[in-house]
C-alpha positions as CSV (number, residue, x, y, z in Angstrom):
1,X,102.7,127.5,75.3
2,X,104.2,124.3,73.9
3,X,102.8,122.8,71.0
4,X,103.1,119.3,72.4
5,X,100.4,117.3,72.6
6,X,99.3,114.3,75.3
7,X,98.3,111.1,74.0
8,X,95.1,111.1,75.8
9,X,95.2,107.1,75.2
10,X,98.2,106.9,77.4
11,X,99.9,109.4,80.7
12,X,101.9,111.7,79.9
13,X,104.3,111.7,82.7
14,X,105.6,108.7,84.9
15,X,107.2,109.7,87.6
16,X,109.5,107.4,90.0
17,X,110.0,108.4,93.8
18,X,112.6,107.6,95.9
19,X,110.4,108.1,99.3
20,X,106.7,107.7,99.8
21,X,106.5,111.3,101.2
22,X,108.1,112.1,98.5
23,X,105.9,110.5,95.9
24,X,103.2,112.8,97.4
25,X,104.8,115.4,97.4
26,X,104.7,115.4,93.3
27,X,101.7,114.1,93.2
28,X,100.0,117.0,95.0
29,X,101.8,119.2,92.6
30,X,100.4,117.1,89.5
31,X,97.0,117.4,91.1
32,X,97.2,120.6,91.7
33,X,98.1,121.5,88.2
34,X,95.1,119.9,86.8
35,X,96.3,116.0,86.4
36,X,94.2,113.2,87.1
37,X,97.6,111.5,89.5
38,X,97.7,108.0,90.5
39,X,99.7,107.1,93.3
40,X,100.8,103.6,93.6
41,X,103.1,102.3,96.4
42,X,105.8,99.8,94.8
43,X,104.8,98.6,91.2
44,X,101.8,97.0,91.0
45,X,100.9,93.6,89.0
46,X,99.7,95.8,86.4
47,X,99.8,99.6,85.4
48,X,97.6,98.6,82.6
49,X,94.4,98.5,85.0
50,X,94.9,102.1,85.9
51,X,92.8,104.3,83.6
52,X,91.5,107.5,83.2
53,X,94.6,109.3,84.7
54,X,97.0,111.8,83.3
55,X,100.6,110.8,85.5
56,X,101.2,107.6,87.2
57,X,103.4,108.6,90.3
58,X,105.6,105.0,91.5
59,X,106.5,105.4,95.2
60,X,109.7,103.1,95.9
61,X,111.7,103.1,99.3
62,X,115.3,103.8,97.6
63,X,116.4,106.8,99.1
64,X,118.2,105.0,101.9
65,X,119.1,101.2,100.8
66,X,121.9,99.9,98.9
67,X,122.3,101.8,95.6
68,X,122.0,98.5,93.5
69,X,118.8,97.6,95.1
70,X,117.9,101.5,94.5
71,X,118.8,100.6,90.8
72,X,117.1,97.8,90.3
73,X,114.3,98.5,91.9
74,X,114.4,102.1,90.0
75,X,114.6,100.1,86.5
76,X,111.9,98.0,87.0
77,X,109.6,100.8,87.9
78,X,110.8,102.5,84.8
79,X,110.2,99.9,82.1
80,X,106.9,98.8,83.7
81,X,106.0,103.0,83.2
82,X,107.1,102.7,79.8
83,X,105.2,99.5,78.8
84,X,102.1,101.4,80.2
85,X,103.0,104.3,77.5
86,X,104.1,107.6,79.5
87,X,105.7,109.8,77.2
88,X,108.4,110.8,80.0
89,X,110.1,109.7,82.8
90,X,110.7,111.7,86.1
91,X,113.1,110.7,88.4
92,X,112.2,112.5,91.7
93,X,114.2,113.2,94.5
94,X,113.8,115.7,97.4
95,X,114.3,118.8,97.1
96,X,117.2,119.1,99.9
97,X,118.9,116.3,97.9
98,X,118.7,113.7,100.5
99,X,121.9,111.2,99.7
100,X,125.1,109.9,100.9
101,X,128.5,110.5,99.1
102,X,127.9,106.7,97.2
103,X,124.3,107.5,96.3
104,X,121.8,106.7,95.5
105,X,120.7,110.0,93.8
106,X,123.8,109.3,90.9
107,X,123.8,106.0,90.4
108,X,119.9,105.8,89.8
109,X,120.2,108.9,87.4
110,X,123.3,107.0,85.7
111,X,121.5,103.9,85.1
112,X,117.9,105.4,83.8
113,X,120.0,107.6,81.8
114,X,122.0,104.4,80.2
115,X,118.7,102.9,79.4
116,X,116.2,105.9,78.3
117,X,118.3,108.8,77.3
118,X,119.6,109.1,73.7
119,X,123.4,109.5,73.1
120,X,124.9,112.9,73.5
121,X,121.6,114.1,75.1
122,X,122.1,116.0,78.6
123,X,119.8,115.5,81.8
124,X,118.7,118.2,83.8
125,X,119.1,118.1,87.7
126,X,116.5,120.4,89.4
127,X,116.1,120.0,93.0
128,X,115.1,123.8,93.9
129,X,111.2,124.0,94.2
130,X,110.7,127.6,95.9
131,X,107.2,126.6,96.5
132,X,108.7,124.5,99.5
133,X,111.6,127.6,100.0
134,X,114.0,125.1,98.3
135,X,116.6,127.5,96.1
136,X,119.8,126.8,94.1
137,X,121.7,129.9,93.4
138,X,125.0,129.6,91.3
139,X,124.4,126.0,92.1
140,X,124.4,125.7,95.9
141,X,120.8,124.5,97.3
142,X,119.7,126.6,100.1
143,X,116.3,125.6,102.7
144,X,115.3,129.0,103.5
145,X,117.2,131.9,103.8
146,X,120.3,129.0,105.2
147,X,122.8,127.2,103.4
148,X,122.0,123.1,103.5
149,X,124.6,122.5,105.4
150,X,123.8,124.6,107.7
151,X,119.6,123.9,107.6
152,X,118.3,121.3,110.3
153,X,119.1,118.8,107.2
154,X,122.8,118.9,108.8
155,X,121.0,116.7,111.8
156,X,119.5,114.4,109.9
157,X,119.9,110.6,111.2
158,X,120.0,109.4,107.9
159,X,121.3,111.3,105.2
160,X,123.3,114.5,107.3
161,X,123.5,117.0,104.5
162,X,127.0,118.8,105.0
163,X,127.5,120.4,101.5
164,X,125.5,122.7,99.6
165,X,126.9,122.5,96.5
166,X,124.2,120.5,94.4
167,X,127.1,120.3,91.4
168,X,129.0,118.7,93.8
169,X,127.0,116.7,95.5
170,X,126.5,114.5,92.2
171,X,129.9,114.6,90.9
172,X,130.8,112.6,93.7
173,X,128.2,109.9,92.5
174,X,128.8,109.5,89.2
175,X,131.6,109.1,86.6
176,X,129.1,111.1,84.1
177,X,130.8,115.3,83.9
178,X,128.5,117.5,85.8
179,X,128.0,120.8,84.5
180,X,125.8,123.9,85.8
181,X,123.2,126.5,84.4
182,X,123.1,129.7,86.1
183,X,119.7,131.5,87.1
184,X,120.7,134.4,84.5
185,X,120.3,131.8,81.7
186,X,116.5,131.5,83.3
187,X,116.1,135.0,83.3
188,X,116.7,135.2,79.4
189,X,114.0,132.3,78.6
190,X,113.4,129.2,77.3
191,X,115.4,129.3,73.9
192,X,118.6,130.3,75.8
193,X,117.8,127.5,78.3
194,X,117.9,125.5,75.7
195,X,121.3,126.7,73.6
196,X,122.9,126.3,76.7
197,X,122.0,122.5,77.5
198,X,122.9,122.4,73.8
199,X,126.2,123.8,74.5
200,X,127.3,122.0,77.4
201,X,126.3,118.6,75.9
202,X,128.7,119.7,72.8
203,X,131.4,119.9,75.3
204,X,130.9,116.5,76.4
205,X,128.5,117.2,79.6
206,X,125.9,114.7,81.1
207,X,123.7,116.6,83.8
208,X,123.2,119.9,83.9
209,X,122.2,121.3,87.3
210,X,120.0,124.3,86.8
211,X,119.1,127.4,89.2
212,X,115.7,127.9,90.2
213,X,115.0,130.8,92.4
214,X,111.2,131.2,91.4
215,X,108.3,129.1,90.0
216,X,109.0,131.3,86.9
217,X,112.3,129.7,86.6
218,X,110.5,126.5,86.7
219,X,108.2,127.6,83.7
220,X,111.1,128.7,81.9
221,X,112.9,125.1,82.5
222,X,109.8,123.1,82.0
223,X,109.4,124.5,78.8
224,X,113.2,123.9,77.7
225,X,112.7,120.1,78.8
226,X,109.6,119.2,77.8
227,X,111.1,116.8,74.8
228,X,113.0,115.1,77.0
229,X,112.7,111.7,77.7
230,X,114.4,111.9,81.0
231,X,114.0,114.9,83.7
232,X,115.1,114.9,87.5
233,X,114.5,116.9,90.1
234,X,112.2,117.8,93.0
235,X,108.6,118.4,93.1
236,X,108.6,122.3,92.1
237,X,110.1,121.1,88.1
238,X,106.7,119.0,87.1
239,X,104.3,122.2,88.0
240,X,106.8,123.8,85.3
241,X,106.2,121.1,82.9
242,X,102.7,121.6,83.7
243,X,102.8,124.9,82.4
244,X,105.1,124.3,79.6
245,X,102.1,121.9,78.1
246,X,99.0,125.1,79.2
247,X,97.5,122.3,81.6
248,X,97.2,124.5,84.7
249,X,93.5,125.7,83.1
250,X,92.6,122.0,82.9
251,X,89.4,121.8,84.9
252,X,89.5,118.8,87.5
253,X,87.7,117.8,90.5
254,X,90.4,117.0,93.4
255,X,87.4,115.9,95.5
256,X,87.9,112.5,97.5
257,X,85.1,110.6,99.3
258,X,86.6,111.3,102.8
259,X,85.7,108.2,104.7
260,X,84.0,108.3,108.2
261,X,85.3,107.1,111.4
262,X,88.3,107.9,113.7
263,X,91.1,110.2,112.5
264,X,94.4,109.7,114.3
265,X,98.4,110.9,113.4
266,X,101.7,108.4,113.4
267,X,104.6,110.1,113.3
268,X,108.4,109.0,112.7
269,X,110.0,112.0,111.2
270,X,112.5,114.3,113.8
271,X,112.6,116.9,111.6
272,X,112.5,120.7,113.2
273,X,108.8,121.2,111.6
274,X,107.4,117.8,112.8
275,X,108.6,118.8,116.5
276,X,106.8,121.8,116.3
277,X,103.5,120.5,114.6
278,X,103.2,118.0,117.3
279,X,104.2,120.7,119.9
280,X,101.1,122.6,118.7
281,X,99.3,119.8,118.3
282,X,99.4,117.9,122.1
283,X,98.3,121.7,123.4
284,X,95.0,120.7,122.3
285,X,95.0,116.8,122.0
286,X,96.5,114.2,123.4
287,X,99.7,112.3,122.6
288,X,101.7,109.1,122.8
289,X,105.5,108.8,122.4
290,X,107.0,105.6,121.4
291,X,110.7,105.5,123.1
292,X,112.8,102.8,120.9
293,X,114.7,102.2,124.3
294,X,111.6,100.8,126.0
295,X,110.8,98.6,123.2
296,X,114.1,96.8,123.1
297,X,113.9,96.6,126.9
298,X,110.7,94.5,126.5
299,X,108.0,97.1,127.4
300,X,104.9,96.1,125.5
301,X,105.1,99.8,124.1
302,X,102.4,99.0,121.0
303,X,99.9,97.5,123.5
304,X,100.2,100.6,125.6
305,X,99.7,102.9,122.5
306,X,96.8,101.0,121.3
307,X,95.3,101.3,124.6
308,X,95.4,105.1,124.5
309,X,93.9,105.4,121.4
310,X,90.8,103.0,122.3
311,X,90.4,105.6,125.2
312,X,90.7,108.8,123.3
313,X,89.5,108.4,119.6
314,X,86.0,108.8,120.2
315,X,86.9,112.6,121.3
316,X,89.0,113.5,118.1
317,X,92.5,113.1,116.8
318,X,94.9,111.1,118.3
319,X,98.7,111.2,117.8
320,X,101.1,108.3,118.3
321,X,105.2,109.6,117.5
322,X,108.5,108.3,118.1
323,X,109.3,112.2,117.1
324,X,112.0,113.7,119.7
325,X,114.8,116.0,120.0
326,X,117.6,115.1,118.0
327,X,119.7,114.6,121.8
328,X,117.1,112.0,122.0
329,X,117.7,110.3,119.1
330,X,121.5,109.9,119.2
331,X,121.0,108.7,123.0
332,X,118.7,105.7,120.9
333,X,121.2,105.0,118.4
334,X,124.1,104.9,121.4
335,X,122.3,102.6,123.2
336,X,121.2,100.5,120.1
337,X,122.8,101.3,117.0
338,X,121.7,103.3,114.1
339,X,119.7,100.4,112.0
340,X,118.4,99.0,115.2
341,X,117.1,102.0,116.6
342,X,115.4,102.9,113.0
343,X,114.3,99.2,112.5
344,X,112.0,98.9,115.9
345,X,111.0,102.7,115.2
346,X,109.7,101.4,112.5
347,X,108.0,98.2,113.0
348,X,106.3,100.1,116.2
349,X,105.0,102.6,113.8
350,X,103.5,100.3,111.5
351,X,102.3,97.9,114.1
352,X,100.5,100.6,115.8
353,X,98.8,101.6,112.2
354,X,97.6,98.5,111.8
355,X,95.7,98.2,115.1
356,X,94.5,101.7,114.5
357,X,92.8,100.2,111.9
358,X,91.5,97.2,113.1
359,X,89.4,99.6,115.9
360,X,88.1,102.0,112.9
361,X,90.4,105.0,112.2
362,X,90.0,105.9,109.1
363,X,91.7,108.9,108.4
364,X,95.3,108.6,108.9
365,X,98.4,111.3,108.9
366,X,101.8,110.1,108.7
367,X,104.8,112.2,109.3
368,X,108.5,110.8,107.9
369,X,109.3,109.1,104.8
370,X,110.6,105.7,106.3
371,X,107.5,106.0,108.7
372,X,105.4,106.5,105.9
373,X,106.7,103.6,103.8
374,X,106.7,101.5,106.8
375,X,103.0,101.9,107.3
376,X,102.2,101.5,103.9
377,X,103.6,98.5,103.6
378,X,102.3,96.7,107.1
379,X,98.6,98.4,105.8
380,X,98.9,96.4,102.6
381,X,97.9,99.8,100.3
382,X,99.3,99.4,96.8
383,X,97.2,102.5,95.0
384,X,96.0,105.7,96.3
385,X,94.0,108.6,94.2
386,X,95.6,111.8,95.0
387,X,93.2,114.4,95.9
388,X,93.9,118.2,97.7
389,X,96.6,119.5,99.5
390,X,96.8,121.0,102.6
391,X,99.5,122.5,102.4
392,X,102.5,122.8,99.3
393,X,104.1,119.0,98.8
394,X,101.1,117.7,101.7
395,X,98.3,116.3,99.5
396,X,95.4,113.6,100.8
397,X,95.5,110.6,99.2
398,X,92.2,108.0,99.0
399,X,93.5,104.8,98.8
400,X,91.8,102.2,96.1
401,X,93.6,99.1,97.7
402,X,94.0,98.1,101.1
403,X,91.7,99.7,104.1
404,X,89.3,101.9,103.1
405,X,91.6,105.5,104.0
406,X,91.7,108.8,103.6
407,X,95.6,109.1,104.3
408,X,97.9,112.0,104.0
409,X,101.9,111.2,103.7
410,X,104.1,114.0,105.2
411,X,107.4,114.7,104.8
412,X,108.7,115.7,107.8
413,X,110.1,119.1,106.8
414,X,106.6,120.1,105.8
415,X,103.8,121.9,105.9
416,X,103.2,124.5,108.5
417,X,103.1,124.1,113.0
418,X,99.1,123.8,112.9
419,X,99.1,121.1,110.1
420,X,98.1,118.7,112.6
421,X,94.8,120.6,113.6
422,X,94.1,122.2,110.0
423,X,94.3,118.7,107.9
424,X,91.2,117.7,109.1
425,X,89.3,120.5,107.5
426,X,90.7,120.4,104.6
427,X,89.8,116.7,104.4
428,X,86.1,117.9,104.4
């Protein structure tokens, strides 16, 4: 165990998101390993109000925008977590590496890096988080037992992932010299963790991608960068530093008042697993789909949603989704353009969540990152408590701003087919 100690006057860890689903994602894993986790959603007026918690996890909406705006944006998140005292900085990214050949996973790292990382210290890059069955092995990232470029990331409408090479990957984003730390290094422990980084930075090396092929490997890693001012990575790399600091004893109470009323499900995502969760789900319950298409035609498709749910909430869950096969969604973005098709996606989504509110749900699941940060947004929440997960990466969150909600924010990728039907129980 490390002999670091938390200021207890301040967090220890701030970490910065580049998806919302993604921000819960870590914080699940925080409360899970005993923190007292904040979620906020953007950067509030002031981090100074938020007491009586151990990690302060900022949930921006970078992963897909311009990478200045993602660095900007990134920055200020950054310097508002260090005015409010955390003693280091995560910059979190998911797990499959979601990015385009420009960015913004590099350019962010460069720039926090610049600003908060001393001269001739090396970052570490640790997306793997086997937790989620996220592996690097001799640096390529695999989802499962498949390659990345060969997992349904290669479909994604966003970010298509069609290289697995995590090394290479960020080499392409940044003028910074990429090296790699093989899992054997893990195997042999923290110390030669740490000679290694030593090494590599000695030869002139800024990030250091590091194999993870167990939550051991994660222990191992936490430990070697728990000094660090700067640490990147997915979800799986905090529950390391976690351990590194003996906190997974700490006793906590990840209890949340679960607020009464109508619980209903929005979901964006196309992902394989969000398919098949509402494939289980609709055998039980009924559904709505949101066709893009029909919108732009003029089809009052929110009205028509709405009206469903008034008719079926009082019986149980609902579920609204724009979720279809990926033919589907290229037959959208043919007939309206990428951006266009995600843009009234998206404005549906939200649109819908708000009226869902206005007739009482309040319990809310939300499937897809951009869906999720859509809603967020049009519901007005700014902070969110982060209480148990239902599944690894899927945690409920009880928002402190906003609507009264118990809300849960799911990457699509996540959680298991009956997520849909099981959330509600574990909500209890």
């Amino acid at each position: 165990m490390s002999t670091t100690q938390i200021n207890t006057d301040a967090p220890w860890l701030g970490v910065i998101a580049d998806d919302f689903t993604g921000a819960s994602d870590v914080a699940g894993t925080l409360a899970g390993a005993g923190m007292r986790v904040v979620q906020t959603f953007g950067i509030p007026d002031s981090l100074m109000q938020l007491d009586n918690v151990d990690c302060i996890v900022v949930s921006l909406k970078t992963r897909s925008v311009p990478a200045a705006e993602a660095v900007k944006e990134s920055l200020v998140a950054a310097r508002a977590l260090r005015s409010r005292g955390v003693q280091q900085l995560y910059f979190k990214y998911c797990s499959t590496f979601d990015s385009t050949p420009e960015g913004n996973i590099g350019p962010v790292a460069d720039a926090l890096r610049n600003e908060f990382v001393p001269a001739g210290q090396i970052t570490v890059v640790a997306p793997g988080t086997p937790a989620l069955q996220r592996t690097v092995y001799n640096g390529v990232l695999f989802a499962g037992t498949d390659l990345l470029q060969e997992s349904s990331m290669r479909n994604h409408p966003l970010t298509p992932m069609t290289d697995s090479s995590v090394p290479r990957l960020l080499q392409a984003q940044t003028r910074n010299v990429v090296g790699h730390i093989g899992y054997s290094v893990l195997e042999a422990g923290t110390s030669a963790v740490q000679s290694r980084l030593r090494s590599l930075s000695d030869k002139g090396v800024h990030y250091a991608v590091i194999d993870t092929l167990t939550d051991r490997h994660l222990a191992v890693l936490g430990a070697a960068a728990l000094e660090h001012p700067l640490v990147t990575g997915g979800s799986g790399l905090v529950g390391g530093l976690a351990v590194a600091l003996g906190l997974r004893d700490k006793p906590t109470s990840l209890h949340t008042a679960r607020p009464a009323g109508p619980a209903a499900i929005i979901a964006g995502s196309c992902s394989e697993m969000t398919n098949a969760q509402i494939d289980t789900f609709r055998q039980f319950r009924p559904c709505f789909l949101v066709d893009p298409v029909a919108v732009a035609e003029g089809r009052d498709v929110v009205g028509e949603a709405l009206l469903f749910a008034r008719e079926n909430l009082a019986d149980g869950p609902i579920l609204i989704h724009s979720t279809t096969t990926p033919q589907e969604v290229s037959r959208a973005q043919e007939e309206l353009g990428q951006a266009r098709a995600a843009q009234i996606t998206e404005d549906s989504l939200s649109a819908i969540a708000e009226g869902l509110v206005a007739v009482g749900v309040r319990q809310l699941i939300v499937a897809g990152g951009e869906t999720s940060g859509a809603v967020v947004r049009r519901l007005g929440i700014t902070t969110a408590r982060v209480g148990k997960e239902v599944s690894p990466g899927v945690p409920w969150l009880t928002t402190k701003t906003g609507p009264g909600l118990s809300i849960l924010l799911k990457s699509g990728n996540l959680g298991t087919p009956t997520l849909f039907l099981d959330a509600w129980e574990h909500n209890r």
